[in-house]
C-alpha positions, 0 to 999 in steps of 0.5 A, a space after each residue: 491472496 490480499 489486496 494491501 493497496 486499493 484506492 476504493 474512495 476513488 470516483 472512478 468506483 462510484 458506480 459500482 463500488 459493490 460490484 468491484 468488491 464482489 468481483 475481487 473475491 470472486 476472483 480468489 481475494 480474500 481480503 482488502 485493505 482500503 486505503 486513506 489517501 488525506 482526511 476525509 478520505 480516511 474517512 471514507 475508507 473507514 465507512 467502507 471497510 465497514 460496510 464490505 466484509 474482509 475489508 479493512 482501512 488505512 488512516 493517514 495523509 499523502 505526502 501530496 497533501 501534507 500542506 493541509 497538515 495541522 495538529 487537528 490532523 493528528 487528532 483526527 487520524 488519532 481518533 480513526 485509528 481506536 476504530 476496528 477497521 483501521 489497521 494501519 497509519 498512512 498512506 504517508 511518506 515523501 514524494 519529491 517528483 510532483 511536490 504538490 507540497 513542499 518537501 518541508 511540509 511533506 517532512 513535517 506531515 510524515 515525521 508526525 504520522 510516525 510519531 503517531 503510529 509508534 505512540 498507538 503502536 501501529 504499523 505504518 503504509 508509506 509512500 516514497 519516489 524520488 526522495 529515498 535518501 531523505 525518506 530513510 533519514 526521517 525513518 531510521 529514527 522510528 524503526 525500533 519504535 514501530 511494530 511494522 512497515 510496509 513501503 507500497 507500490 516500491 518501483 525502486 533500485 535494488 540497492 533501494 530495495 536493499 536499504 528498505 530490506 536491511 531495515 525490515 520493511 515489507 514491499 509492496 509490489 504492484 502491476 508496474 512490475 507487469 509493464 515491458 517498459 518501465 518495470 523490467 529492473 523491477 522484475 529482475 529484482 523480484 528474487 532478492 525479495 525474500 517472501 516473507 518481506 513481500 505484499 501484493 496489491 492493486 493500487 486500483 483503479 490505477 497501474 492496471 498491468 499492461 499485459 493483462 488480456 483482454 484490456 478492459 474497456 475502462 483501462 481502469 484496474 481493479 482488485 480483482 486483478 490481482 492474480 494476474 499479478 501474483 501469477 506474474 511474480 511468482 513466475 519470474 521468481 520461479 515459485 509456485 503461485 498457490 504458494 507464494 501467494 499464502 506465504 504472502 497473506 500470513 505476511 498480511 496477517 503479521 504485518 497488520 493483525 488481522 485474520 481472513 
């Protein structure tokens, strides 16, 4: 099993990244993908990725940080993508529940980050809550132009799911799907997934699954959860977890080109 979405820049690992990393694969992970939340975190997920074996990057800006988005930005992420580490461009996208900036920023930075990604050929990692209608609208014009895409942490509709499928969009499926409160229609929709469209990941240190036992100290979660997840998933899907959980890592492997 891989982690597609881990938030190792965060200050919350600043004290024991290297334990972290340890304790995922020795928990059974076999790989990492590192994510580039703005600039300078790109950056640093790129020296980590470096650093830690099986462990990979993303380069990109959120789209709660697209108001910082200028032509040097393409630049830079032009020049992180030639590294071997980073395997993806993004995390990217349109959030219009928060709008730390605005929509039109937010559309400006992620139609850039797509014209970047289909010119270096990469797949894209994106971000989308509250905006789907919009996020399709600026997609659907680069679909045939980039080799893959990847929406994480989905927590959408089915019909939401639906429009992301018919357009050959993998989904990324967190520990949200693990909470009795908000993830329930998540989970009822697992099965209309087919498995090879389908990731897992942590988003670490955030969404910890709120049935995990026992509850770590911290409430921070890791990668070294993410088990608990593919267990979760494949039981609701009523499929063998060994098994999805290798379908999934050659979806890894196709999606991003790499091998672990």
């Amino acid at each position: 099993m891989f982690d597609i979405g881990l938030n190792l820049t965060s200050l919350q690992f600043a004290k024991d990244r290297d334990d972290v990393v340890a304790r995922a694969f020795d928990a059974g992970v076999k790989g990492l993908l590192l994510t580039g939340t703005n600039l300078h975190e790109s950056e640093q997920a790129r020296q980590l990725a470096q650093r830690y074996d099986r462990c990979w990057s993303t380069a990109g800006v959120h789209p709660h940080d697209s108001s910082q988005w200028t032509s040097e930005s393409a630049e830079i992420i032009h020049r992180l993508a030639k590294t071997s580490e980073v395997v993806a461009i993004g995390e990217c996208g349109l959030d219009f529940n928060r709008n730390f900036s605005t929509p039109a920023e937010q559309e400006n930075a992620f139609t850039a980050q797509l014209a970047l990604a289909a010119e270096l050929e990469m797949p894209v990692f994106m971000h989308c809550r509250d905006a789907h209608e919009r996020f399709l609208a600026l997609l659907d014009p680069w679909l045939d132009k980039l080799p893959g895409a990847v929406l994480h942490c989905f927590t959408g509709t089915r019909q939401e799911a639906l429009d992301c499928l018919d357009r050959g969009l993998y989904l990324g499926i967190t520990g949200w799907v693990c909470d009795e409160r908000r993830g329930l229609e998540l989970r009822e929709l697992l099965p209309a997934i087919p498995a090879d469209r389908l990731l897992f990941e942590t988003d670490a240190p955030y969404l910890l699954p709120r049935d995990i036992k026992p509850k770590p100290a911290s409430r921070r979660n890791e990668p070294a959860w993410l088990g608990h997840i593919v267990t979760s998933v494949a039981q609701w899907r009523g499929e063998d977890p060994n098994g999805l959980s290798a379908l999934t890592d050659d979806n890894v492997r196709r999606l991003f080109g790499i091998d672990f």
